[in-house]
C-alpha positions in Angstrom: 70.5 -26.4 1.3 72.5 -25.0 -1.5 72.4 -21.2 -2.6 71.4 -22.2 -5.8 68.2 -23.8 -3.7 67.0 -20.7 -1.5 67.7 -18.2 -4.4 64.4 -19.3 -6.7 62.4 -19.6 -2.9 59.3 -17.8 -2.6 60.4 -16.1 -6.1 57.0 -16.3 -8.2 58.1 -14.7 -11.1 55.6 -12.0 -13.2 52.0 -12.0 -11.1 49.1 -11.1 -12.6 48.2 -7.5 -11.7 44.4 -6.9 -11.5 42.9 -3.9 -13.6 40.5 -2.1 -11.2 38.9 0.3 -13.7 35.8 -1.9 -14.0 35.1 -0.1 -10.9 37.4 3.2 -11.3 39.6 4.5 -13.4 41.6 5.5 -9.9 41.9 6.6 -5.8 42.0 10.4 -7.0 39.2 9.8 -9.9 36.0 12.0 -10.4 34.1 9.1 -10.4 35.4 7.8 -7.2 35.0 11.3 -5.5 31.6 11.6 -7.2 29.9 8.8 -5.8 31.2 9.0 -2.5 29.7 11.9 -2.5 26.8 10.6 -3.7 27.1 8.1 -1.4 26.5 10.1 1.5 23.9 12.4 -0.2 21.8 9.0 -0.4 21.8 8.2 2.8 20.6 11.6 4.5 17.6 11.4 1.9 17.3 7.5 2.9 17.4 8.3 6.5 14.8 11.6 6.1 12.6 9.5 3.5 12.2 6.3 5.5 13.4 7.0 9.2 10.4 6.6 11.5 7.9 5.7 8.3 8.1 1.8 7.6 5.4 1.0 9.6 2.7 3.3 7.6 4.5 2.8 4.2 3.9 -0.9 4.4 0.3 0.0 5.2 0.2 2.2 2.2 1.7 -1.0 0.0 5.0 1.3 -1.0 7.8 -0.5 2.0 9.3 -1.6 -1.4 10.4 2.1 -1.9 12.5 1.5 0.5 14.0 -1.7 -0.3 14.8 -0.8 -3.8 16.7 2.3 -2.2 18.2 0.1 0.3 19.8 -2.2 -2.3 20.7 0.8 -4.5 22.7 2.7 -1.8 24.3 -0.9 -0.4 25.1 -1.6 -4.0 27.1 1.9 -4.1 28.6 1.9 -1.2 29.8 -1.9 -2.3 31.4 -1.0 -4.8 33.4 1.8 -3.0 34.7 -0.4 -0.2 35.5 -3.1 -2.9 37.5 -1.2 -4.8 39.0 0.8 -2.0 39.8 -2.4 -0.2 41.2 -4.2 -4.1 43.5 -1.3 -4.8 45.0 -1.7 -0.8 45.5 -5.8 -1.2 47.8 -4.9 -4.6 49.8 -3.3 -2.4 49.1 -3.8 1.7 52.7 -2.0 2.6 52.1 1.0 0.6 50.9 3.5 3.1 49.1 5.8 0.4 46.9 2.8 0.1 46.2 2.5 3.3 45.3 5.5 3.7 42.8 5.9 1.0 40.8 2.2 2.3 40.8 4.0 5.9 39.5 7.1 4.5 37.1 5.6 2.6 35.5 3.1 5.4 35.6 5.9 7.8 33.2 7.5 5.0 31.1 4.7 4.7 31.1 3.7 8.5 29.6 7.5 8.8 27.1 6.9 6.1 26.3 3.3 7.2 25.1 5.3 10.5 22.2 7.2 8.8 20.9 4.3 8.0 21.1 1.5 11.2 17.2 2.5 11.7 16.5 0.7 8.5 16.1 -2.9 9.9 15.8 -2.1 12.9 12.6 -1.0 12.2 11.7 -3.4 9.4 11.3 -6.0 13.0 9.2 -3.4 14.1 6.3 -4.1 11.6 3.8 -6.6 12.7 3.8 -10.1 11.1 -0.2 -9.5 9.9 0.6 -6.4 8.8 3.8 -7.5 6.3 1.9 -10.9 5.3 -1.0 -8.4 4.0 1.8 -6.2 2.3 3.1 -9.8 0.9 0.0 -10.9 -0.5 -0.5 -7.4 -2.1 2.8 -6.6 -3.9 4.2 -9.5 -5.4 7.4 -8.0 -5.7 7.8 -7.0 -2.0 6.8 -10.9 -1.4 10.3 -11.7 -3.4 12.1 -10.5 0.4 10.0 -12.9 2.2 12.6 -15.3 2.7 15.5 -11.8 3.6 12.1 -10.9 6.0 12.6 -14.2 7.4 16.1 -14.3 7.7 15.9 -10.3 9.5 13.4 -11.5 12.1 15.8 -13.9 13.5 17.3 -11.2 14.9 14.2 -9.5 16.4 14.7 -10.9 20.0 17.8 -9.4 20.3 16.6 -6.0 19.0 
């Protein structure tokens, strides 16, 4: 192999550089630090809303409360990880960036914590109960097919 050969190897020229401010404007943003913080404010008021209380809300025909908060706070908490995990993948030897995507999963690992109850609990409900719930609340009966899909998991609960 020539040197002419090995000097253009692995050389890809200009790469595109992907523009994270769809998510944040930056690691050290307000917006960032804002809803992280909101993040974790969210799930202590999921956790003392919901914790212990799925069984009588779907009685009461409101368990989709507490799916719609669900989605909200996974939807958050998303988009944190993605962008902290985006910005780290620009740049995986930069240990700044490293940082920042441990510090922020440690964050959301903590958060996730507060709410783990959530579907373990959901199994908890009795089948008669949630088909009643179901056939009362047409937009709870949407997450039949997720219901289905969680109570695989109920033997091992």
């Amino acid at each position: 192999m020539t040197a002419a050969a090995t000097k253009g190897h692995n050389q890809f020229g200009n790469l595109p550089v992907w523009d994270l401010s769809d998510l944040y404007p930056g690691r050290d943003s307000a917006e960032f630090k804002a809803d992280l913080e909101k993040a974790k404010a969210d799930a202590a008021s999921f956790e003392a809303s919901y914790k212990g209380r799925l069984v009588e809300l779907t009685k009461a025909g409101r368990l989709i409360e507490a799916i719609k908060d669900s989605e909200a706070l996974g939807d958050l908490s998303g988009r944190l990880g993605s962008f902290a995990f985006l910005q780290y993948a620009q740049n995986s030897t930069d240990p700044d960036r490293a940082k920042f995507m441990g510090d922020t999963n440690e964050a959301l690992t903590n958060l996730s914590t507060r709410v783990l109850f959530f579907e373990l609990e959901l199994n908890r409900i009795e089948d008669a109960d949630l088909e009643a719930a179901f056939s009362k609340n047409a937009e709870l009966a949407r997450y039949r097919t997720w219901f289905a899909e969680l109570r695989k998991a109920k033997p091992y609960q």
